[in-house]
C-alpha positions as CSV (number, residue, x, y, z in Angstrom):
1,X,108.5,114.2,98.9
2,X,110.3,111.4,100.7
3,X,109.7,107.3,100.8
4,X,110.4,105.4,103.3
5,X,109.5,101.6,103.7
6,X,109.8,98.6,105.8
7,X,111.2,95.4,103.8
8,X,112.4,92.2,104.7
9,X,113.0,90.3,101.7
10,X,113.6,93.1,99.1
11,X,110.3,93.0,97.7
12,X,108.8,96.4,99.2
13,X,112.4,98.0,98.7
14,X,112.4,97.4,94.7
15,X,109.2,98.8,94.5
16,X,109.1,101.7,96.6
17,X,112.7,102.6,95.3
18,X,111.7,102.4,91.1
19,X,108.4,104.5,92.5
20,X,109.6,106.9,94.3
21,X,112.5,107.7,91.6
22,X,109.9,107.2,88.9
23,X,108.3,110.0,90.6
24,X,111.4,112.5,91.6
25,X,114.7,111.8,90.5
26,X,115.6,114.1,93.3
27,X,113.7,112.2,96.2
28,X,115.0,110.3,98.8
29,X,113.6,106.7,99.7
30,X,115.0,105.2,102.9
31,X,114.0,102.1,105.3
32,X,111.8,103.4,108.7
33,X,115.1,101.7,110.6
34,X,117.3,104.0,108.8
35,X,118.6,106.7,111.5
36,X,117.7,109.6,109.4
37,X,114.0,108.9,109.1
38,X,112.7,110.5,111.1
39,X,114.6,114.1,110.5
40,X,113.9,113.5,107.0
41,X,110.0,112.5,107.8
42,X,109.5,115.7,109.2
43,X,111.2,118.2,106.6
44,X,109.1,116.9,104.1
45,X,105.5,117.5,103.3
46,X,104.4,114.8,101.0
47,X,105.7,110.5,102.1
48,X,105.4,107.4,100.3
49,X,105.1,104.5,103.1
50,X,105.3,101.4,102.0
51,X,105.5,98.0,104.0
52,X,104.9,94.3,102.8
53,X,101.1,93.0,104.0
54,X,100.9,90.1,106.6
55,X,97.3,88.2,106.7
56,X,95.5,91.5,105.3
57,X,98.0,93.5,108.1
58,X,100.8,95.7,108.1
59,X,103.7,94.6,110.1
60,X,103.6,95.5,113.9
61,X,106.9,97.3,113.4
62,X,104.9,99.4,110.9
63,X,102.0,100.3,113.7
64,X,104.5,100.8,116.4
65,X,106.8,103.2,114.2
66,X,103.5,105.0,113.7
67,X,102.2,105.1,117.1
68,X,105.9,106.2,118.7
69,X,106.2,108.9,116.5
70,X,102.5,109.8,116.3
71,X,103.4,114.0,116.7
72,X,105.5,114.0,113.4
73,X,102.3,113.2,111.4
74,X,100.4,116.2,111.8
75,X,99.7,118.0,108.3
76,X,101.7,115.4,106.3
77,X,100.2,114.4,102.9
78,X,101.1,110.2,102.7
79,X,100.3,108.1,99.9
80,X,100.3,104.6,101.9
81,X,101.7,101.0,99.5
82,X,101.3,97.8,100.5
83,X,103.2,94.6,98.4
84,X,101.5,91.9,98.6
85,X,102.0,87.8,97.9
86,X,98.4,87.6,97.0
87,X,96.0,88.9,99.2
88,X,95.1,92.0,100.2
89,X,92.0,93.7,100.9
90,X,92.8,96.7,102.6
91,X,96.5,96.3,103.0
92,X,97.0,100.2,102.3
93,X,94.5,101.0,104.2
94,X,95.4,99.7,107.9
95,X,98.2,102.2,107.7
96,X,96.2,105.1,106.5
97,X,93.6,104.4,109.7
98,X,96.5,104.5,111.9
99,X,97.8,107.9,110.5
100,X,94.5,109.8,110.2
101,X,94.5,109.3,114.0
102,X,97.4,111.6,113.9
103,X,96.4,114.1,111.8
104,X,97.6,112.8,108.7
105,X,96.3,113.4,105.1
106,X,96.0,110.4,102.6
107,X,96.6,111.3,99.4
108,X,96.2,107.6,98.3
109,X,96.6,104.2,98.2
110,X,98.5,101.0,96.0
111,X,98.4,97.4,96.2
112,X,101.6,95.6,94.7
113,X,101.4,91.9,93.9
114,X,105.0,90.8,94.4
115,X,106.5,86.8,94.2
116,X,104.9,85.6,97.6
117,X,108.1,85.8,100.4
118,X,106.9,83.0,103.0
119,X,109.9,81.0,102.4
120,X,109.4,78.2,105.1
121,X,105.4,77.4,103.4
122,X,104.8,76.3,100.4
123,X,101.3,77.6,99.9
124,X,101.2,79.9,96.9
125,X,104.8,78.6,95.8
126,X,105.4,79.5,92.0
127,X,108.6,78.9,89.9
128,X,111.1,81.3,88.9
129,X,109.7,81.9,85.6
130,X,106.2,82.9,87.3
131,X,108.0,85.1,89.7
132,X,109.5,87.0,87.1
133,X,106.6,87.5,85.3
134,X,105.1,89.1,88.7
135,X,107.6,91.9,89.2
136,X,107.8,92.4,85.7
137,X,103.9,93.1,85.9
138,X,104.6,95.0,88.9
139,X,106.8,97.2,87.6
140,X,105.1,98.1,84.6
141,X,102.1,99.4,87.1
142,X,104.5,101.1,89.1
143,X,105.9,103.2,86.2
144,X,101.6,103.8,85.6
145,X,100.9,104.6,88.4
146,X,104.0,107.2,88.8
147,X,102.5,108.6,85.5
148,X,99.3,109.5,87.0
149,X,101.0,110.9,90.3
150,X,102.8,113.2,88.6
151,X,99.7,114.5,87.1
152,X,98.0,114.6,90.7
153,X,96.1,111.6,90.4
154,X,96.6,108.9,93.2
155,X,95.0,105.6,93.3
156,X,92.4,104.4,96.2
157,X,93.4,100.7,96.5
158,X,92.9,99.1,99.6
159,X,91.1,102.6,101.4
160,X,87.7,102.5,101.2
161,X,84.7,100.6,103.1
162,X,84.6,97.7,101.0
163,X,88.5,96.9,100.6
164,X,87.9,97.2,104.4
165,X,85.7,94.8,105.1
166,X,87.7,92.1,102.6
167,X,90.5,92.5,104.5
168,X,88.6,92.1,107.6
169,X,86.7,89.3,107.1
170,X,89.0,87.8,104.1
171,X,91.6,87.4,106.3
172,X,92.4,89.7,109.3
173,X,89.8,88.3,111.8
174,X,91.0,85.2,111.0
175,X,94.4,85.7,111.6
176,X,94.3,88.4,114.4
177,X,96.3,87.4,117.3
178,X,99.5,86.8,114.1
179,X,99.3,90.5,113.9
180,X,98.7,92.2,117.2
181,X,102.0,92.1,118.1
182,X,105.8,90.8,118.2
183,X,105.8,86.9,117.9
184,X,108.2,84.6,119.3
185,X,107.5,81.7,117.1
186,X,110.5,81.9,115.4
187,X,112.4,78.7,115.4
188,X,116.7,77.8,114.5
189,X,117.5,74.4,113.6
190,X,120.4,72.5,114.0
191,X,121.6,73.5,110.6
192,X,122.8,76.7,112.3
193,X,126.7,76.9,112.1
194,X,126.1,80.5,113.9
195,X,127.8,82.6,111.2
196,X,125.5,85.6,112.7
197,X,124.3,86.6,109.5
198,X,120.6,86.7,110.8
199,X,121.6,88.7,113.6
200,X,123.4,91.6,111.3
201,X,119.9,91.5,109.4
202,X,117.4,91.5,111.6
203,X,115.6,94.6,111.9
204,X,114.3,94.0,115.6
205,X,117.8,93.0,117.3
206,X,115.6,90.1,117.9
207,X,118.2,87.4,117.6
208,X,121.8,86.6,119.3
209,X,124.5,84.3,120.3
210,X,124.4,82.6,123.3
211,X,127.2,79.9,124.1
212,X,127.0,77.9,121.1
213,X,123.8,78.6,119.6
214,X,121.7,81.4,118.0
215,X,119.1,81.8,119.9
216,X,115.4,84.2,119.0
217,X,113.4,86.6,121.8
218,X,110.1,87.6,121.6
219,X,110.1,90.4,119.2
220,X,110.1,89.0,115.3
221,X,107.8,91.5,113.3
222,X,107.4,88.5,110.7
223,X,109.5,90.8,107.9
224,X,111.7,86.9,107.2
225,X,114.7,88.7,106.4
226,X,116.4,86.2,109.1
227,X,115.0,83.1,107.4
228,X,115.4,84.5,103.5
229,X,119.1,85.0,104.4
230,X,120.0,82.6,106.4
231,X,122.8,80.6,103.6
232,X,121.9,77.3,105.6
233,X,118.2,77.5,105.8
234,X,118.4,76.9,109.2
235,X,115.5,79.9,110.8
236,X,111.6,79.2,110.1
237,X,108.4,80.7,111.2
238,X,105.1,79.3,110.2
239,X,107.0,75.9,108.7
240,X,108.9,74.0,109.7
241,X,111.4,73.3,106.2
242,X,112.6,76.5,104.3
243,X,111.1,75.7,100.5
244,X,113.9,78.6,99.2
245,X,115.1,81.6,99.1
246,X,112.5,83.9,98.5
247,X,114.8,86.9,97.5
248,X,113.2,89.6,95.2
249,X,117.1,89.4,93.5
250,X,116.6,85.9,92.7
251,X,114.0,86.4,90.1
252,X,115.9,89.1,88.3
253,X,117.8,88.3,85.2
């Protein structure tokens, strides 16, 4: 078995890393931009994917990576997780969908409430104390849920008709064109002194220095890496103030 995840903050990393070691010492757990995935994808059977939700979603780069590579799926057991600030529905699910087109088997599904990572909102803001309390909780399902995997039961969360239809009309419909795509909505302030760290981060190559600016294309998957990094809180998406740092690190003692 292999993992392999998408994460922009560090939330879906923590978790699919204590999971998938939880599971298999031995087993590797790599990010889908890591240039070994998809060798490694295709000399193993069983795969973890895991990718934060966005409005009841996966992330574009998750449905693209899937759709590029659609002939490596063929045969391949996956147990699909979704982290998730607080809403769901069928977060797992949208991924497992896109891979039964391909001839993929799902083994499963898991929905994992992590501290909320829209740093430039403050909708569903919570202090550092209630953060840690979330990936504490968190954790303690993943090392559950790892139990009953290893006794060859997988969890359904987020696969079936009726998570389906809360993700659809919970959120998804009303959020569609967010998620049908690359945006270009994100934004740098003045507060940019161009150190280029959200350039070295950024998983789409999305953003660059021109003259004496940083300036953003058209391809952000929404993953906030940039704006979570950025040491002068200069990059937003949906706000237009960074609220803080929404790193998973930051709420462990």
């Amino acid at each position: 078995m292999v993992g392999i995840y998408f994460s922009g903050t560090g939330n879906t990393k923590h978790c699919m890393e204590l999971l998938v070691s939880s599971v298999d010492r031995e087993a590797d757990c790599i990010s889908i931009t890591d240039k070994r995935v998809l060798d490694i994808i295709e000399s193993n059977e069983i795969i973890y994917l895991g990718y934060p939700t966005q409005f009841s979603n996966m992330p574009y780069i998750i449905r693209d990576f899937i759709k590029k590579n659609k002939n490596i799926w063929k045969g391949k057991k996956i147990f699909c997780i979704s982290t998730m600030g607080a809403f769901s529905g069928d977060g797992a699910g949208c991924s497992a969908r896109e891979l039964k087109k391909y001839g993929a088997i799902i083994l499963g599904g898991l929905h994992i409430h992590m501290p909320d990572a829209v740093c430039d909102s403050k909708l569903l803001k919570k202090s550092i104390v209630e953060n840690q309390k979330i990936i504490k909780e968190a954790d303690e399902k993943i090392y559950r849920i790892a139990n009953e995997v290893k006794s060859g039961k997988y969890p359904q969360e987020g696969v079936g008709f009726w998570s389906h239809m809360c993700g659809l009309f919970g959120q998804r419909l009303w959020f569609y064109n967010k998620t049908t795509g690359y945006t270009d909505k994100i934004k740098v302030s003045s507060a940019c002194s161009r150190c280029g760290k959200c350039i070295s981060v950024c998983p789409m190559e999305n953003l660059s220095i021109n003259g004496n600016k940083v300036i953003a294309g058209n391809k952000c998957t929404m993953c906030y890496s940039c704006v979570s990094q950025c040491p002068n809180k200069a990059l937003t998406l949906l706000g237009k103030t960074v609220v803080e740092q929404c790193r998973y690190e930051k709420y462990v003692d």
